[in-house]
C-alpha positions in Angstrom: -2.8 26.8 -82.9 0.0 25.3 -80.6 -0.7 23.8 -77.4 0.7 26.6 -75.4 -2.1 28.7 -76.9 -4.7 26.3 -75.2 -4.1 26.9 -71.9 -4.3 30.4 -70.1 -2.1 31.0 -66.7 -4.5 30.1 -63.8 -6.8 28.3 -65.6 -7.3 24.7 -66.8 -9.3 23.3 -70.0 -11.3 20.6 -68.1 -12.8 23.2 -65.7 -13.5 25.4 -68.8 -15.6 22.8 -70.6 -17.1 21.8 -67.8 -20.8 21.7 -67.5 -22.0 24.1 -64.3 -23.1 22.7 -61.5 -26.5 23.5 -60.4 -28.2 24.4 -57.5 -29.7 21.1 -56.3 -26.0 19.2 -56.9 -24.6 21.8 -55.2 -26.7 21.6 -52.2 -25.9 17.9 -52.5 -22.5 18.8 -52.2 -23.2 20.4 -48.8 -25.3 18.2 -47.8 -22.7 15.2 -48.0 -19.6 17.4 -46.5 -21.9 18.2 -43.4 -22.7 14.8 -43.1 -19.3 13.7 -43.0 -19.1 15.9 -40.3 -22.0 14.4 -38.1 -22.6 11.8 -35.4 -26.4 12.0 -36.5 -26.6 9.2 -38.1 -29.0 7.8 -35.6 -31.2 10.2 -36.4 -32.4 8.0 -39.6 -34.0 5.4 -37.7 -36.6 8.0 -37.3 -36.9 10.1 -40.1 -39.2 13.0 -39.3 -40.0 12.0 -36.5 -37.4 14.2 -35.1 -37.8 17.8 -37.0 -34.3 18.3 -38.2 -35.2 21.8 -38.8 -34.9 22.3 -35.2 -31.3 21.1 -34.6 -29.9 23.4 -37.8 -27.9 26.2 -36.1 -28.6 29.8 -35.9 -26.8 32.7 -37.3 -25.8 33.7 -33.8 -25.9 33.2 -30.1 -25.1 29.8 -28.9 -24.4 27.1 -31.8 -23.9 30.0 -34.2 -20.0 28.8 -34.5 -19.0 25.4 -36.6 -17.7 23.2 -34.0 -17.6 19.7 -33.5 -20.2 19.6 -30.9 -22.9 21.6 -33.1 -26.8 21.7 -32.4 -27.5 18.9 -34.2 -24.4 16.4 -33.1 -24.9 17.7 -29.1 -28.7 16.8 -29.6 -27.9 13.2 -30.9 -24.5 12.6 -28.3 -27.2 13.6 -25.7 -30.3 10.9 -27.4 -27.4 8.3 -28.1 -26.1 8.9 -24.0 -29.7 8.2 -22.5 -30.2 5.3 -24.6 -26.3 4.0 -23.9 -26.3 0.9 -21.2 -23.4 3.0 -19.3 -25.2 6.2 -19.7 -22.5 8.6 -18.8 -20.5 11.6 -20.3 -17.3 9.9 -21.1 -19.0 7.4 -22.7 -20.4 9.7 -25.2 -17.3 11.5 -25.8 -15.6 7.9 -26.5 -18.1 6.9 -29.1 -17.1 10.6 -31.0 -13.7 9.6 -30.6 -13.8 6.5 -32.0 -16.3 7.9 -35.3 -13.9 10.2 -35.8 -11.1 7.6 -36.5 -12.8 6.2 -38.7 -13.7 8.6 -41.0 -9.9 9.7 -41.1 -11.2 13.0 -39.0 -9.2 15.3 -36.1 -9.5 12.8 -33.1 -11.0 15.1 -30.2 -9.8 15.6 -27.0 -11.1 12.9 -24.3 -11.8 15.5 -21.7 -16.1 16.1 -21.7 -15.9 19.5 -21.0 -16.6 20.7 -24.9 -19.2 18.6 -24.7 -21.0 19.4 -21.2 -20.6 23.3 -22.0 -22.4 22.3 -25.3 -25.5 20.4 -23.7 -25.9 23.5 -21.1 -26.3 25.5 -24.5 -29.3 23.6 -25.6 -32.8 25.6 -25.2 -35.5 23.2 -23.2 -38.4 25.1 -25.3 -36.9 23.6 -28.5 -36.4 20.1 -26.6 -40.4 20.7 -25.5 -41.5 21.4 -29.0 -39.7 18.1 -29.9 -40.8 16.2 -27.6 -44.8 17.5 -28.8 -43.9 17.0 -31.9 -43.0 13.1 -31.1 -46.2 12.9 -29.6 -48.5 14.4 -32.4 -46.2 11.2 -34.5 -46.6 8.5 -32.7 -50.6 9.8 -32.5 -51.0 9.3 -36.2 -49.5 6.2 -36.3 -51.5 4.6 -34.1 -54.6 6.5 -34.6 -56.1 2.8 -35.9 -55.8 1.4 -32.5 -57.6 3.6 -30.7 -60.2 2.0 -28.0 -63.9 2.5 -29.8 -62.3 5.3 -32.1 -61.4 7.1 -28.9 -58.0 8.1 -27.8 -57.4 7.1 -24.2 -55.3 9.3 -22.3 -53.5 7.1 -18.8 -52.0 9.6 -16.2 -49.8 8.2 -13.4 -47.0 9.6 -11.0 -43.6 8.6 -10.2 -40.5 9.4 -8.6 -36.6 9.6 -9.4 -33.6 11.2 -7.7 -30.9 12.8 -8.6 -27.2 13.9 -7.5 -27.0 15.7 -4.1 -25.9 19.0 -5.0 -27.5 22.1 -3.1 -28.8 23.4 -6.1 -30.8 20.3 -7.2 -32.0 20.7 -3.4 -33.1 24.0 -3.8 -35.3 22.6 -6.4 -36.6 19.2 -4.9 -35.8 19.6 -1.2 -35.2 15.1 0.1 -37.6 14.1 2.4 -37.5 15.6 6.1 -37.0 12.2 7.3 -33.7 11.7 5.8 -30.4 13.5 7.4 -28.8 16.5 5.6 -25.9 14.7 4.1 -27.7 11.3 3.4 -30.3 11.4 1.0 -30.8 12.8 -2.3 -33.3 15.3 -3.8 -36.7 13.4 -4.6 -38.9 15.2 -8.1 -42.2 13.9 -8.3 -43.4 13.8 -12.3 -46.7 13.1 -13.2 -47.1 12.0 -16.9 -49.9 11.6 -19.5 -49.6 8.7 -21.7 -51.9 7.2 -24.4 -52.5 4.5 -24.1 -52.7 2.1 -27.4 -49.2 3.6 -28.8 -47.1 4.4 -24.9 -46.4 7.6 -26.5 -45.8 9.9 -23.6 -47.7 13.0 -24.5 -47.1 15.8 -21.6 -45.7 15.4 -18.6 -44.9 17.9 -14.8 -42.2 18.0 -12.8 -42.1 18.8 -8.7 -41.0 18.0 -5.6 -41.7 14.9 -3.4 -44.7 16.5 -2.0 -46.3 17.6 -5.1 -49.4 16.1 -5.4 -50.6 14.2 -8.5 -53.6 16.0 -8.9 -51.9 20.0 -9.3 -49.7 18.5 -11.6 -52.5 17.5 -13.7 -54.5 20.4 -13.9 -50.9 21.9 -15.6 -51.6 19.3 -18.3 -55.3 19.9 -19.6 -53.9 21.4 -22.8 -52.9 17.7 -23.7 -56.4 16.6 -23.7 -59.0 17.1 -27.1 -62.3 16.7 -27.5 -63.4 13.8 -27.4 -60.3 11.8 -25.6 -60.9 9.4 -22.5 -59.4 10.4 -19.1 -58.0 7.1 -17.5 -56.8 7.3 -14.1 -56.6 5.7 -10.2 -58.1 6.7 -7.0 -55.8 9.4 -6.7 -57.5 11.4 -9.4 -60.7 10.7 -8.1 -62.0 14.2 -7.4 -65.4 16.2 -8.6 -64.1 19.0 -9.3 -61.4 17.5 -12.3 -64.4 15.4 -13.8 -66.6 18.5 -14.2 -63.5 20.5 -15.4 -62.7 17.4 -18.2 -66.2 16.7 -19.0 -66.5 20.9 -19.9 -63.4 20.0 -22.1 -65.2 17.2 -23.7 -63.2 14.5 -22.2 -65.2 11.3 -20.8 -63.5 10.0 -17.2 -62.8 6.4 -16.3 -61.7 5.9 -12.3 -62.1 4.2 -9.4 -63.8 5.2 -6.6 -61.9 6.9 -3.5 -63.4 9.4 -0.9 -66.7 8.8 -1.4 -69.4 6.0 -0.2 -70.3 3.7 -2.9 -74.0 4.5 -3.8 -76.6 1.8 -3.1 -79.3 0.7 -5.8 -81.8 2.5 -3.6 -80.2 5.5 -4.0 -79.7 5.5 -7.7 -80.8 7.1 -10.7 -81.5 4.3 -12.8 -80.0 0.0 -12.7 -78.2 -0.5 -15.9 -77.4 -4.0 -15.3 -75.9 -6.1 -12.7 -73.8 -4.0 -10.0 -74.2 -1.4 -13.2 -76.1 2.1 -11.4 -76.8 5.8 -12.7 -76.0 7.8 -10.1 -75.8 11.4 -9.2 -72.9 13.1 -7.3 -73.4 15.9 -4.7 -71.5 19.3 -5.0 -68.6 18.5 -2.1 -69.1 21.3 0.8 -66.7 24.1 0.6 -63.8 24.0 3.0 -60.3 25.1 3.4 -58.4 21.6 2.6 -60.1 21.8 -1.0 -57.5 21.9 -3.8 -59.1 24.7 -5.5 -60.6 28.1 -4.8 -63.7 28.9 -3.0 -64.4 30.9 -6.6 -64.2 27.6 -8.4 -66.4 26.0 -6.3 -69.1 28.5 -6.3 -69.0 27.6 -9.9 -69.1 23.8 -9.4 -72.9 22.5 -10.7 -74.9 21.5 -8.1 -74.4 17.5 -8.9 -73.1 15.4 -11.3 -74.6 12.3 -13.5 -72.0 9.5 -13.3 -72.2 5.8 -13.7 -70.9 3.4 -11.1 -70.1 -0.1 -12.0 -68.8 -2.7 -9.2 -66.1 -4.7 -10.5 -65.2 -8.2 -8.8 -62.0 -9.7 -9.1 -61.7 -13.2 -9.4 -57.9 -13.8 -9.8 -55.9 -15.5 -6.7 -53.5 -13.4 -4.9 -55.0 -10.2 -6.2 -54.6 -7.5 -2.9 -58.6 -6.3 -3.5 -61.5 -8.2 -4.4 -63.7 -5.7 -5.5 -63.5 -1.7 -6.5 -66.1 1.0 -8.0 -65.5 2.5 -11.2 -66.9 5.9 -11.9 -67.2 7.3 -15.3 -69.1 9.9 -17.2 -69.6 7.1 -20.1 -73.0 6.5 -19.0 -74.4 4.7 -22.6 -74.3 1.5 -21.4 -75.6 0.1 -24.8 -72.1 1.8 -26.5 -69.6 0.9 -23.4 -70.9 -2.0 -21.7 -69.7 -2.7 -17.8 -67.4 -5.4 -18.8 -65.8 -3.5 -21.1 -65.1 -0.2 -18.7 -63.8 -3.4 -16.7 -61.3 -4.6 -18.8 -60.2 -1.3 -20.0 -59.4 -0.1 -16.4 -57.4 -3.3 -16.4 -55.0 -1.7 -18.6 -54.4 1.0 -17.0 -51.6 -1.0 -15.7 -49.6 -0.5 -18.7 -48.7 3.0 -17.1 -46.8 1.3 -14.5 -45.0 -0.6 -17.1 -44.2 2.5 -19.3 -42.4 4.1 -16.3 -40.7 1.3 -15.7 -39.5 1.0 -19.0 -38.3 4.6 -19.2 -36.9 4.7 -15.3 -35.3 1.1 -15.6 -35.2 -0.3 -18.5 -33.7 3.5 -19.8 -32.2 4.2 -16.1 -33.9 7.1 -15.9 -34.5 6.8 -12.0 -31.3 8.0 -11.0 -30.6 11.0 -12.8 -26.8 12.4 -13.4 -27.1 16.2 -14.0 -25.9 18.4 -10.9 -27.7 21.4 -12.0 -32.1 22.0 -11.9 -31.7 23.5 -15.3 -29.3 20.0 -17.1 -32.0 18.2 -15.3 -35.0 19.5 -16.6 -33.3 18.5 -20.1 -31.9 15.4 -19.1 -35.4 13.9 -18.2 -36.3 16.0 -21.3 -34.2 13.7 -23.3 -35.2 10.7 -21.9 -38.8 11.2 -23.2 -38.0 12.1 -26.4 -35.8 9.2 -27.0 -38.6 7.1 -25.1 -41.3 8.4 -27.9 -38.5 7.8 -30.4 -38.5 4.0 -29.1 -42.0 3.9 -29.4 -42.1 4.7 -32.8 -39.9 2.0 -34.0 -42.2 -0.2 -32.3 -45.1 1.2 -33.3 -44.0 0.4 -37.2 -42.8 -3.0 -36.1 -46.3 -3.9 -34.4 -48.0 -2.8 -37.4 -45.6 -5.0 -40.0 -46.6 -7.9 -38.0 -49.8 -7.0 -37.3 -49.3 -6.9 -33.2 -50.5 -4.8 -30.8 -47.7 -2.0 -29.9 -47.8 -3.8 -25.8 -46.7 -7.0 -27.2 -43.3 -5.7 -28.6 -40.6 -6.2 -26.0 -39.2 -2.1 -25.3 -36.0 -4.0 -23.4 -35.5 -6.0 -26.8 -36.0 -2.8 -29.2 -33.3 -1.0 -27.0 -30.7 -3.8 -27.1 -31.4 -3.9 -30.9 -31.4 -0.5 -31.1 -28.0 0.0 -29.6 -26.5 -2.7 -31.8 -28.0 -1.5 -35.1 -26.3 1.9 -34.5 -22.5 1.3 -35.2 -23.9 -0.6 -38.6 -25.6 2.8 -39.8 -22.1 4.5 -38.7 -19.8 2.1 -40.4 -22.2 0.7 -43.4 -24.6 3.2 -44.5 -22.7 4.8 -47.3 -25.4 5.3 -49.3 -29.3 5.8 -49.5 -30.6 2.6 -50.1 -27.8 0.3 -48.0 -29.7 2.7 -45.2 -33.3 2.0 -46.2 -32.0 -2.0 -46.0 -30.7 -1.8 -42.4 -33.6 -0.1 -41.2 -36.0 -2.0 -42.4 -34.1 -4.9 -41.1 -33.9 -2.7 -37.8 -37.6 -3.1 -37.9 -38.1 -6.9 -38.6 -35.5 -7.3 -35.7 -38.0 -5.5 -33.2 -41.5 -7.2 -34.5 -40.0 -10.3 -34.4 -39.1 -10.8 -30.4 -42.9 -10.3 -28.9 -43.6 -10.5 -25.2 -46.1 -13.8 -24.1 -49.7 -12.4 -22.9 -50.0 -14.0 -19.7 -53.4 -12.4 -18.3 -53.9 -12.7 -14.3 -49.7 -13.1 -13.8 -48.9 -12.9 -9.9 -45.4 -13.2 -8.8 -44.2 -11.9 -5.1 -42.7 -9.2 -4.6 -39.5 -10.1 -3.2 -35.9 -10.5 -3.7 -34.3 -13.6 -3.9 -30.4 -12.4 -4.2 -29.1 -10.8 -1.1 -27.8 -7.2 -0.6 -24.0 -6.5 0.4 -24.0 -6.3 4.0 -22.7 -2.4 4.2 -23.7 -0.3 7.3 -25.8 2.8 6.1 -24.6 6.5 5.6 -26.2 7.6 9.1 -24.4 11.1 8.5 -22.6 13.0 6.1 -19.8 10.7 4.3 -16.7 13.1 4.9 -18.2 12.6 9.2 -18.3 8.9 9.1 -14.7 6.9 10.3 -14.4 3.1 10.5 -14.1 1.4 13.5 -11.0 -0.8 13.3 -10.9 -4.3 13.1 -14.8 -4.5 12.9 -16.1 -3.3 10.1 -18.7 -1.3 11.3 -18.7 2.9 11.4 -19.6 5.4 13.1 -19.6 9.1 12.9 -16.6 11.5 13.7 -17.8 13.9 15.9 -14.1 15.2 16.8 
């Protein structure tokens, strides 16, 4: 046989003799040409911990085309923009620009229009079942620090802003004390955190005048059997207690509303400034939060334990407050340990500021109610995310999760990601930079410095600019003076 004979028009030997491929290389294949096409690389500092089943796109509606900016890559352009120092659009689209270079790609365009349409396309009940589905994580990991084999739940409110737009002040109207023109729409969000991990497990979103309380009550879903309510004065209230304690939830708070009950008056002396006490029904009247329904159903008192707590730290603004909880075993949860672990309910204050400064989520961007709702949605998965890292770190090392630095496992964070970009070429060269990723966070730990008091003021002056008294496009400046006023021609 010649060598003409061994080759037929359109085919070639090689191919012939090949071995088929099989199904699991060939899903390789894919695997590694979608990849090549991703920004998501991100994505394997965490894992699961992000479903990735949730970011696949859909046969149709939005994200059912192949574009650049599918599901998956607008999901992590949006985690990588609220983790990003500059935190803005351009930014993002910079970073694609620059990936795309390097992997010999179709530079985009520079304009952040593909990708703002894309991030309007994104469905906040996917973003929601993402964010619970961080939270039921981080619980697992740190299911060994939990206080007495307890989860404790902390709730606490804050406030952000965002751009003054009318429709974001349809939504969260600025206060009435501020000119039309001159301030910017106020959201009040109240959010349930636990407390051993920081993993933010629900959270509520309204205006400046929602009250902490109602916002709440949206949130009882988040709470099992079993869990520990830990909260301030504002949640002081009979009516919530008797609703958590019906849920199975123990309360720990401090006294507001109510007179402190004297020894006389109590049930029982557990100990020193340590009473069983019994708590009238309130008397019904309009101003009550809840419905004269509910309060008929209200038991006629309830059994709480009050413990006076002194405070013996300099500079402290009170010297003394009441706890009330419905952890009355005082052989199980002694008075000085209710005491210390009200102390922490502290840490809230510091998980909001991580997420509204250290993340710069108090000023928001978004000019619509509905890019807002995901934007903070997006900060509080990528905060969870955050929390996870640290969680592993603190366990490597054998540290409680509150003494890893969150500023530090950002900046490392942000660094780290370019490497898993430009280095992670294969499976294992991954495994080595996370894992260094990880020592890199355990190893910068915050000092414990128990009864810290600094003033609350600022040492570095402000610019001396006049304020916006009225609308910006009404206000002229005087010449020669430096000062305005507003244009009332």
């Amino acid at each position: 046989m010649t060598n003409a004979t061994l080759f037929l028009p359109g085919f070639h030997l090689a191919t012939l003799r090949r071995r088929p491929r099989s199904a699991a290389r060939r899903l390789a294949e894919e695997k590694a040409r979608i990849r090549q096409h991703s920004i998501s690389e991100l994505g394997d500092c965490f894992g699961h911990f992000i479903p990735t089943k949730t970011l696949e796109n859909g046969p149709d509606g939005a994200f059912s085309r192949r574009r650049l900016f599918s599901k998956e890559n607008t999901f992590w352009a949006f985690f990588s923009q609220v983790l990003d120092a500059d935190g803005g659009c351009q930014e993002v689209v910079r970073k694609v620009q620059a990936l795309a270079a390097t992997r010999s790609m179709p530079v985009p365009s520079a304009s952040t229009s593909a990708y703002c349409q894309a991030r309007r396309k994104l469905d906040p009940v996917e973003l929601e079942k993402i964010l619970a589905h961080t939270a039921d994580e981080l619980q697992q990991q740190g299911r060994s620090r939990w206080w007495k084999d307890r989860r404790v739940v902390v709730v606490d409110g804050t406030g952000v802003s965002m751009p003054d737009t009318h429709a974001n002040q349809q939504d969260w109207p600025q206060p009435n004390s501020q000119k039309p023109g001159c301030g910017f729409p106020q959201a009040r969000i109240c959010a349930c955190f636990c407390l051993q991990t920081g993993a933010l497990l629900s959270y509520r979103m309204g205006h400046h005048k929602s009250a902490e309380l109602p916002l709440l009550r949206q949130q009882w879903d988040s709470f099992s059997s079993g869990d520990i309510f830990l909260g301030d004065k504002g949640f002081c209230s009979y009516y919530d207690v008797w609703q958590f304690n019906k849920r199975g939830v123990d309360s720990v708070i401090t006294l507001a509303r109510r007179t402190p009950v004297v020894a006389a008056s109590a049930v029982a002396v557990l100990g020193p400034d340590d009473l069983l006490i019994q708590w009238p029904k309130p008397v019904w009247n309009k101003a009550l939060s809840y419905s004269k329904e509910e309060w008929q159903a209200l038991p006629e008192h309830l059994d709480l334990r009050q413990i006076k707590v002194t405070i013996d730290v300099p500079g402290m603004r009170s010297k003394s407050y009441y706890l009330i909880t419905t952890l009355t075993d005082s052989t199980r949860y002694g008075a000085a340990e209710l005491a210390d672990l009200y102390r922490q309910r502290w840490d809230v204050e510091l998980f909001f500021r991580d997420i509204k400064t250290t993340m710069g989520m108090d000023v928001l961007r978004c000019r619509t109610p509905a890019l807002v709702k995901k934007e903070v949605l997006m900060y509080f998965i990528a905060y969870n995310a955050v929390r996870r890292l640290i969680v592993d770190a603190a366990n490597a090392v054998e540290s409680p999760p509150c003494r890893i630095s969150f500023k530090a496992s950002i900046q490392a964070l942000r660094q780290w990601e370019p490497q898993l970009h430009q280095r992670a070429t294969d499976a294992s060269e991954r495994r080595r930079l996370l894992e260094s990723l990880r020592t890199a966070i355990g190893a910068r730990q915050v000092t414990a410095r128990p009864g810290r008091r600094e003033p609350r003021c600022l040492k570095r002056r402000p610019k001396p600019f006049a304020l916006l008294t009225a609308p910006r496009h009404q206000m002229i400046e005087v010449p020669h003076r430096g000062r305005y006023r507003a244009n009332v021609a």
